[in-house]
C-alpha positions in Angstrom: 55.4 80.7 130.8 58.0 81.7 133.7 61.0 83.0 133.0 62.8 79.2 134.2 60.5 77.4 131.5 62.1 80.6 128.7 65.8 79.5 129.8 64.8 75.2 129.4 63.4 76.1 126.2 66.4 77.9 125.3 68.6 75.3 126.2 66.5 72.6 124.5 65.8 73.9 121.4 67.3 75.3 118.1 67.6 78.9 118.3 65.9 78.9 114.9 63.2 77.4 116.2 62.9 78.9 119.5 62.7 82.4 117.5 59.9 80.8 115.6 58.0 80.2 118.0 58.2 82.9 120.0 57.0 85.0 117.0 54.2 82.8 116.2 53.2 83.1 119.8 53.0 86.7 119.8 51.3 86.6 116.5 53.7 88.2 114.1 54.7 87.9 110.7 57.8 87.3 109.0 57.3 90.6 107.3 56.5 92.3 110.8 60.0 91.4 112.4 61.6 92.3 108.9 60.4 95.8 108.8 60.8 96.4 112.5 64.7 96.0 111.9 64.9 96.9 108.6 65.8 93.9 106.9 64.5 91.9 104.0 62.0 89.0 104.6 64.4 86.3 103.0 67.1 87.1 105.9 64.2 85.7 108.7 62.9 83.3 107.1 66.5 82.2 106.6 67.2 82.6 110.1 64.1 80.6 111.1 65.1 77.9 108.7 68.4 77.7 110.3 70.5 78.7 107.0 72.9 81.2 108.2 74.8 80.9 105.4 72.8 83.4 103.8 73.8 85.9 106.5 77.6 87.5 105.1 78.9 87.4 108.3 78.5 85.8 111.6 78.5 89.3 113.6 75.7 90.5 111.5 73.8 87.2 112.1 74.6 88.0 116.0 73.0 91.1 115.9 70.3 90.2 113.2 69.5 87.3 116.4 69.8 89.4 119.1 67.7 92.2 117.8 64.9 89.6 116.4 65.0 87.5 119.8 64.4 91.1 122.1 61.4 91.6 119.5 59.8 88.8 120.6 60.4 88.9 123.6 63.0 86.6 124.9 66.6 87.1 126.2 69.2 88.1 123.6 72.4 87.0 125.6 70.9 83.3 126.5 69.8 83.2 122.4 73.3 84.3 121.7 74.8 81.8 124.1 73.0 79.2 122.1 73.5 80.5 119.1 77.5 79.9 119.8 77.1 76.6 120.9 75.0 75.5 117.7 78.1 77.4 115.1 80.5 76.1 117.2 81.1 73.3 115.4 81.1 74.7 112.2 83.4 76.7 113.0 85.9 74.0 113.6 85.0 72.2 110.7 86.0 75.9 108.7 89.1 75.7 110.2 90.4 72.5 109.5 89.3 73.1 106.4 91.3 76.4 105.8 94.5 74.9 107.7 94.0 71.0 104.9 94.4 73.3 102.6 97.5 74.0 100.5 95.9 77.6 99.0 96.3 78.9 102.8 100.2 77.9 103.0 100.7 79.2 99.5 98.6 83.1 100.5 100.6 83.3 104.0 103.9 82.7 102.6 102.7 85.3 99.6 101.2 87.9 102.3 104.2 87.4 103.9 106.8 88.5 100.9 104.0 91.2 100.6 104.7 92.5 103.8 108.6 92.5 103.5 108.2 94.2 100.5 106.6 96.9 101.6 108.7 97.5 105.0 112.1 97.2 101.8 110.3 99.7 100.1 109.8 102.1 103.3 113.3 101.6 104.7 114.6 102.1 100.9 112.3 105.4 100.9 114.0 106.5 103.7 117.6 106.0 102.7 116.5 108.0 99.9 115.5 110.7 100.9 118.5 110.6 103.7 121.1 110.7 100.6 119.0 113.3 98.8 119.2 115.5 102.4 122.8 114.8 102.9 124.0 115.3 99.1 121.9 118.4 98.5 120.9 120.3 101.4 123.6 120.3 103.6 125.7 121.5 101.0 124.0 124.2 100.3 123.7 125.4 103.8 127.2 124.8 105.2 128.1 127.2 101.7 125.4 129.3 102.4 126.8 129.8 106.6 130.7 130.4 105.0 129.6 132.7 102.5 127.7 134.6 105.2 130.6 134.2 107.7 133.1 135.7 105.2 131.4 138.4 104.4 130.4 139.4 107.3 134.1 139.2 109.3 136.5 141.7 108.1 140.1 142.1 109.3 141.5 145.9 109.9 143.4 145.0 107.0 140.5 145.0 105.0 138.7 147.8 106.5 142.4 150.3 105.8 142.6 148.9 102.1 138.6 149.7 102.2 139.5 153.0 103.1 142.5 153.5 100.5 140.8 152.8 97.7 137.8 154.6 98.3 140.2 157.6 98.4 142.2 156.9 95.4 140.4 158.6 92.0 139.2 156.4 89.8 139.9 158.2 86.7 142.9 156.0 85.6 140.7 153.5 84.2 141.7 151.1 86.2 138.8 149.6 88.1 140.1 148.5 91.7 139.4 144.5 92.4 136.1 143.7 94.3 137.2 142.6 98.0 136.3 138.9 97.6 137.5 138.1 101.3 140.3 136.1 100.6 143.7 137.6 101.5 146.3 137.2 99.1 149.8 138.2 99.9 151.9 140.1 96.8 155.4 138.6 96.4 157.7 140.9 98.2 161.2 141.4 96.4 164.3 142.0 98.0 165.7 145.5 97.7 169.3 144.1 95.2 166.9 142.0 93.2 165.2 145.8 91.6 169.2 147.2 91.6 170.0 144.8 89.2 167.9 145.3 86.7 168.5 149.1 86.3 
């Protein structure tokens, strides 16, 4: 058999089929092919019988078909090719199916309220956290930069009063006032205001 008879019988025949024989002509079993790719015998006789239903998915059965047609000798991408052309029409017929029915209307419009949920939940994460940021953090360190600011910047004011009091004695038992870095002016009196209360 040349390799233009291999491509009319691909054309011509069911892949099923065509696998079937193929094996058959190099004298292997059902159990052969199995073990050679590591599958049960169930899923080659159910590819030989044309049930690829029993296959979960139809890349699996793809590569289940491409492995089993190399086995035996033929080409993988004409048998695939063939393949597509033979689930072809199941696969329309799956679709019209799906879009007939009402179940697929009902899950998109739910998978779609699922999805908008989720992105109201993010974007309401987000404000979150932004609120928790702004009401408790920045706070905290705009405080923590004045406090550090004051503290640090002193007046020569300060520094003289600074100086005064750690000259005056202490033992009047009067405790001088911590320097808290606010300046507070004392109420200055004028001079008549003291002669009139002698």
């Amino acid at each position: 058999m040349t390799s233009d008879e291999t491509e009319q019988t691909v054309s011509t025949e069911a892949v099923s089929q065509q696998l079937k024989k193929a094996r058959e002509k190099h004298g292997l079993s059902v159990s052969q092919i199995a073990d050679a790719q590591h599958l049960r015998a169930t899923i080659i006789q159910a590819i030989e019988n044309g049930d690829y239903g029993q296959i979960g998915s139809e890349l699996f059965l793809k590569g289940y078909i491409r492995a089993y047609a190399k086995q035996v000798g033929l080409s993988g991408d004409a048998v695939i090719a063939e393949l597509d052309r033979e689930l072809e029409p199941a696969r329309q017929q799956k679709a019209r199916e799906r879009e007939a029915s009402p179940l697929v209307d009902i899950e998109r419009r739910k998978n779609r309220k699922r999805r908008i949920g989720k992105l109201l939940m993010i974007i309401m994460a987000f404000v979150l956290v932004g609120a928790a940021v702004i009401l408790f953090v920045v706070p905290k360190f705009t405080a923590g930069e004045a406090g550090a600011s004051l503290s640090t910047t002193s007046t020569p004011g300060d520094q003289a009063v600074a100086a005064n009091s750690a000259e005056e004695p202490t033992g009047s038992g009067v405790q001088p006032e911590p320097n808290t870095g606010v300046d507070v002016e004392t109420p200055v009196l004028p001079d008549n205001a003291v002669d009139s209360t002698i």
